[in-house]
C-alpha positions as CSV (number, residue, x, y, z in Angstrom):
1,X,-2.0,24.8,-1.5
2,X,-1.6,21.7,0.3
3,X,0.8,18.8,0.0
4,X,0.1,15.8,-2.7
5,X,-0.4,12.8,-0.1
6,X,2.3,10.3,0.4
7,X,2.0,6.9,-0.2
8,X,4.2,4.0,1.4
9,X,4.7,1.7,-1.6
10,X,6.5,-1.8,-0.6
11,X,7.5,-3.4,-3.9
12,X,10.8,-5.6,-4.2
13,X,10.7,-6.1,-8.0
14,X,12.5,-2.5,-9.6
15,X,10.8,-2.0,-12.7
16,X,7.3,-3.1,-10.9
17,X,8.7,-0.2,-8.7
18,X,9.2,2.6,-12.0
19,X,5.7,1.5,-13.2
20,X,3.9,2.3,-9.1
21,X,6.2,5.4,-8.7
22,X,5.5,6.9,-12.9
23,X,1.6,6.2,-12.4
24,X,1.5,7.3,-9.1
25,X,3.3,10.6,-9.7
26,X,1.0,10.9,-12.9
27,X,-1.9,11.4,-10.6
28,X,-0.7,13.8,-8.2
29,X,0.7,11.1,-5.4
30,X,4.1,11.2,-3.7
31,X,5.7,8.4,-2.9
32,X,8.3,6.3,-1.1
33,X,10.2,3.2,-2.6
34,X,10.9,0.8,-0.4
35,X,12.3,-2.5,-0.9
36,X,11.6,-4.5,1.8
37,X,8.9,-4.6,4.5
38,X,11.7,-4.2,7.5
39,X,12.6,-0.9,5.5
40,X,9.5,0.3,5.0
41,X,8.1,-0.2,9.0
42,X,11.6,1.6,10.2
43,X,10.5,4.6,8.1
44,X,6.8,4.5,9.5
45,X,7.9,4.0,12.7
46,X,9.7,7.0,12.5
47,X,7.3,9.1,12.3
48,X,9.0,11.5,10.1
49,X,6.3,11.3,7.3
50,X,2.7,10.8,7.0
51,X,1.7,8.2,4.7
52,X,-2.0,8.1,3.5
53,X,-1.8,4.4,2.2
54,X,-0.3,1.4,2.0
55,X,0.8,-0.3,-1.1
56,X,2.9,-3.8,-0.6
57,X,3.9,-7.0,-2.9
58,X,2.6,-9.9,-0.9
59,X,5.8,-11.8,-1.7
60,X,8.4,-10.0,-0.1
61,X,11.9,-11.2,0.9
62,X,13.1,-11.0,4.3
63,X,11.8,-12.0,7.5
64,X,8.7,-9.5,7.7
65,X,5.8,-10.1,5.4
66,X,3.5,-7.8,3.5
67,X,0.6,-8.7,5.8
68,X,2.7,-7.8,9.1
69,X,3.4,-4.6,7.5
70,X,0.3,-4.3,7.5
71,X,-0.7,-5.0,10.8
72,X,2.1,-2.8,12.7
73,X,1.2,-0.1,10.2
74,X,-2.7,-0.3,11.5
75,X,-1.9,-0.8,14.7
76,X,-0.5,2.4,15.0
77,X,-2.8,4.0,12.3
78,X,-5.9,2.2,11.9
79,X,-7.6,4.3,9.7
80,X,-4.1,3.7,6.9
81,X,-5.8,2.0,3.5
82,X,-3.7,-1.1,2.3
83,X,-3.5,-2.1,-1.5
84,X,-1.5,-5.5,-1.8
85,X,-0.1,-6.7,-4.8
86,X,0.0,-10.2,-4.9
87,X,0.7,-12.3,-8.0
88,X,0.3,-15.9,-8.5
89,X,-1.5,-16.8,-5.1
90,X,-3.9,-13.8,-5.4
91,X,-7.4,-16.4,-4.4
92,X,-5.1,-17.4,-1.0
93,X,-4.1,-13.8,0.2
94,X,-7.8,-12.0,0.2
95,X,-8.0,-13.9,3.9
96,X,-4.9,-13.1,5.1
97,X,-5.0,-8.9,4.2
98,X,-5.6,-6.9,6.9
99,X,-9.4,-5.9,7.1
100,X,-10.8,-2.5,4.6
101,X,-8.4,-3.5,2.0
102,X,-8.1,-4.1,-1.5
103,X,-6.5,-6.6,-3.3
104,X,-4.5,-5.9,-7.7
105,X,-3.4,-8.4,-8.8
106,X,-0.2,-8.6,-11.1
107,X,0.0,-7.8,-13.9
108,X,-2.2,-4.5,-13.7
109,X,-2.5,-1.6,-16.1
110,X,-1.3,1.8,-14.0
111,X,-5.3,2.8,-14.4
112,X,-5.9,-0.6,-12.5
113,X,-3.9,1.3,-9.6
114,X,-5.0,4.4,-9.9
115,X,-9.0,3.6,-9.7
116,X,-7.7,1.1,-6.5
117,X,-5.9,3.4,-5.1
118,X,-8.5,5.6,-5.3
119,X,-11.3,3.8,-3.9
120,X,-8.8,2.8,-0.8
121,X,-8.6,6.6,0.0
122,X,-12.5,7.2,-0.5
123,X,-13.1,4.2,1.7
124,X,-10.6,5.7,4.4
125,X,-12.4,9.4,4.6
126,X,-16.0,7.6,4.5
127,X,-17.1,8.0,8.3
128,X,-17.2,3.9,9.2
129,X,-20.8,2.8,9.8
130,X,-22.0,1.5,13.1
131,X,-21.7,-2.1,13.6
């Protein structure tokens, strides 16, 4: 039987966190529960683990943002899906994601995540058409 696949979830708000991790783990997902984007690129960076998606507040604290998360994460795996989570500003981020992802905006319903996430991991197993 295989693994359940791992997803990197960036989410500075703790019971936002509980909600991601409970509806997550309710659909067969493992996850890790970061706090901060400098956390969560020193874990992917390491290699230890291999995450299936991306999952990131857009307003995190700290000197790395969401979308460089992002971005590093790509550049090393540029097939990894991104969900961002961005909550007042959500018109302003769709330009500044990284391309091939998807955008749930706060407040969501865990089934909100779930059919996102979803889609995210359908898109990244779909062979990529020819430009």
């Amino acid at each position: 039987m295989s693994e359940s696949p791992l997803i990197l979830v960036v989410e500075d708000e703790y019971p936002l966190q509980g909600i991601v991790e409970d509806a997550l783990a309710e659909a067969g997902f493992e996850t890790d529960i970061l706090s901060s984007a400098e956390e969560a690129l020193t874990l992917f960076k390491s290699g230890s683990k291999s995450y299936k998606a991306l999952v990131s507040d857009v307003s995190l604290k700290g000197r790395v943002i969401s979308r460089d998360v992002a971005s590093q994460i790509r550049a090393a795996d540029p097939a990894c899906p991104a969900l961002y989570m961005p909550g007042a500003a959500a018109d302003q981020w769709a330009s500044q994601g990284v391309p091939n992802s998807v955008l749930l905006q706060k407040p969501f319903a865990p089934a909100q995540l779930m059919t996102a996430i979803s889609q995210l991991l359908n898109i990244g197993s779909a062979p990529s058409a020819p430009a």
